[in-house]
SETITI-434613 format. One record per residue: x, z negated, y negated of N, C-alpha, C in turn; residue number from 1; residue in three letters. Coordinates in steps of 0.1 Angstrom, whole numbers, padded with zeros to 4 digits. Atoms other than C-alpha are relative to their C-alpha. Layout:
# residues N
((X Z Y) (X Z Y) (X Z Y) NUM 'ALA')
...
This chain:
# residues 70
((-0013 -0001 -0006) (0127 -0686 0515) (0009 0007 -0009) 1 'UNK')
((-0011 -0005 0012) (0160 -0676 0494) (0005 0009 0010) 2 'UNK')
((-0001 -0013 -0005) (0178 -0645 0500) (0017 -0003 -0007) 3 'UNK')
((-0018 0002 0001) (0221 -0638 0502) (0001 0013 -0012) 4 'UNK')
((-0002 -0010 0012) (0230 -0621 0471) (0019 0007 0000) 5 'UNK')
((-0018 -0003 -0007) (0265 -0600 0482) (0004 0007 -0020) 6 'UNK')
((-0006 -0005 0013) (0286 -0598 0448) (0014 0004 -0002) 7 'UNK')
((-0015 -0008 -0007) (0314 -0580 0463) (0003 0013 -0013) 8 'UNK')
((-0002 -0013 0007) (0307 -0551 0430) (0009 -0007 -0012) 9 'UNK')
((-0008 0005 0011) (0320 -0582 0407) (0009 -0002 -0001) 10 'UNK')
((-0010 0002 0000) (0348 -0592 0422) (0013 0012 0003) 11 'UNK')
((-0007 -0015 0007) (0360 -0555 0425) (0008 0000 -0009) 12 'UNK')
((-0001 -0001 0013) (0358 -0555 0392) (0010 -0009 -0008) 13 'UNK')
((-0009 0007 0005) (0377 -0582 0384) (0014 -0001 0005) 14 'UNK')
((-0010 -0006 -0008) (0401 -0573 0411) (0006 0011 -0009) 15 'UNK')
((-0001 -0014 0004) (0403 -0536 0394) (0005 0007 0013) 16 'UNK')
((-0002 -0010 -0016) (0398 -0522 0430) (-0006 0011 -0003) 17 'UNK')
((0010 -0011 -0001) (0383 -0492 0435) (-0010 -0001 0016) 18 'UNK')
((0004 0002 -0019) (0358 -0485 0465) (0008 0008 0008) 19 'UNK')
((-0003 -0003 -0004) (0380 -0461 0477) (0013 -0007 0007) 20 'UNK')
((-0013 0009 -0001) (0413 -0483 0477) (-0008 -0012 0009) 21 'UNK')
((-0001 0011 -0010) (0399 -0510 0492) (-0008 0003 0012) 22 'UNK')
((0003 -0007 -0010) (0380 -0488 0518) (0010 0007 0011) 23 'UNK')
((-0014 -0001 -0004) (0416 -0481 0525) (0008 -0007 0008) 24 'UNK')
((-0005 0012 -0005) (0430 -0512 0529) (-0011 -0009 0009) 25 'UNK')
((0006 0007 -0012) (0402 -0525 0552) (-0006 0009 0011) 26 'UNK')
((0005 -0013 -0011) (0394 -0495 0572) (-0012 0001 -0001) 27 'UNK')
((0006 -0005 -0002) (0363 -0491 0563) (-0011 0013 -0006) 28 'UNK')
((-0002 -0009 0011) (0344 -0463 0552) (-0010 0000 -0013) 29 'UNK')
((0014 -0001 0013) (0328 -0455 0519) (-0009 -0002 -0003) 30 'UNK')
((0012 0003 -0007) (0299 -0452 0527) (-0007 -0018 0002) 31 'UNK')
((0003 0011 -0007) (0293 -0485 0546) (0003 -0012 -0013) 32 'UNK')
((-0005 0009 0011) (0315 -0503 0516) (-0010 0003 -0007) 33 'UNK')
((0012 0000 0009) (0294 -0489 0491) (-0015 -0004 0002) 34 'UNK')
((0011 0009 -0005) (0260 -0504 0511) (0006 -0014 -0004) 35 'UNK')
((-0002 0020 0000) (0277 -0541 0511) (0001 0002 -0014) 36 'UNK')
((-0002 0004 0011) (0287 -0534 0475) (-0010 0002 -0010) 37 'UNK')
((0017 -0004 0010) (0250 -0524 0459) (-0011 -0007 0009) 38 'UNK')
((0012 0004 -0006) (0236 -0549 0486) (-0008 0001 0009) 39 'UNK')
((0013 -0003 -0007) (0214 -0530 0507) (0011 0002 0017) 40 'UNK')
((0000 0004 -0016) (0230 -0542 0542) (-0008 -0013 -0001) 41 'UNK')
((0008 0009 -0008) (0211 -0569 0562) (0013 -0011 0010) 42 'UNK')
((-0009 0007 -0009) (0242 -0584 0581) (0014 0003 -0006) 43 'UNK')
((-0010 -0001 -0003) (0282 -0588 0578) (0005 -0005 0009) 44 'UNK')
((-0010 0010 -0006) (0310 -0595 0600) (0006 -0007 -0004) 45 'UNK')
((-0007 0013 0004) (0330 -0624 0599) (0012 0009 -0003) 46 'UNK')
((-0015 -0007 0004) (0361 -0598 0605) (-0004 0008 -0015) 47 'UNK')
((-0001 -0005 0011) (0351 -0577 0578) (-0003 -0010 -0016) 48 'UNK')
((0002 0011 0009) (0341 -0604 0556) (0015 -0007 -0005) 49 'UNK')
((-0016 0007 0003) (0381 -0620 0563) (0007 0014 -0009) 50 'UNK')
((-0015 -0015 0009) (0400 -0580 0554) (-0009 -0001 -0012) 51 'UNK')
((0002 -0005 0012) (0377 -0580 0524) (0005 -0012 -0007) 52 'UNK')
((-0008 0011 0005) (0387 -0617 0514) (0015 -0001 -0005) 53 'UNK')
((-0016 0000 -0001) (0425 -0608 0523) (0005 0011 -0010) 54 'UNK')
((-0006 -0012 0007) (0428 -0576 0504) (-0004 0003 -0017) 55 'UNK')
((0005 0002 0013) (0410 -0589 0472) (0003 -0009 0000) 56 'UNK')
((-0003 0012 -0001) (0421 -0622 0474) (-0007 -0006 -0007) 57 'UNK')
((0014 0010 0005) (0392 -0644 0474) (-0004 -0006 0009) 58 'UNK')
((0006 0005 -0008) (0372 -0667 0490) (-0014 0009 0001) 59 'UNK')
((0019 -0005 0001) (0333 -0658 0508) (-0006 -0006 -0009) 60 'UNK')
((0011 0005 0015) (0322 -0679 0481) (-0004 0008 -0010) 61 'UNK')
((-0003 -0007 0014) (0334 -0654 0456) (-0009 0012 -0001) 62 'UNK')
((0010 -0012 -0003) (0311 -0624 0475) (-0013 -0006 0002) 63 'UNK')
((0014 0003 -0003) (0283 -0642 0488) (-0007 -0010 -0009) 64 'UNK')
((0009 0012 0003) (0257 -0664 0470) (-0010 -0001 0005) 65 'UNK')
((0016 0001 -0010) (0225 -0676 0481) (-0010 -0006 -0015) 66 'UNK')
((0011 0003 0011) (0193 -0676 0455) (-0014 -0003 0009) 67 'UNK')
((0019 0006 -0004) (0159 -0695 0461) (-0007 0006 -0006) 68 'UNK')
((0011 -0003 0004) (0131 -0682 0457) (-0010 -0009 0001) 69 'UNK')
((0008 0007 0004) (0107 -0698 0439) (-0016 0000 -0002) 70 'UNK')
């Protein structure tokens, strides 16, 4: 079974967000951001999924990918 690979640290980066600034602009906190952004959550919301799309301007394509395992 393949596994969701959240690449929310790249598009940061290419954004030039910070985690704090965009912890800002989507309400939520540090903490929690920094889990989705190093991966180690198990679930997102769809809402939080849209404010982080909206405030980085991206599609979920651009955060999420999906890898097989082989």
């Amino acid at each position: 079974m393949g596994k969701i690979i959240l690449r929310l640290d790249r598009v940061m980066a290419d954004r030039k967000s910070s985690l704090k600034e965009l912890s800002e602009k989507i309400g939520i906190s540090n903490v929690n951001l920094s889990k989705m952004k190093t991966g180690k959550i198990s679930a997102i919301r769809f809402s939080t999924l849209e404010a982080i799309c909206e405030a980085l301007d991206c599609q979920p394509g651009d955060i999420l990918e999906y890898s097989k395992d082989e």
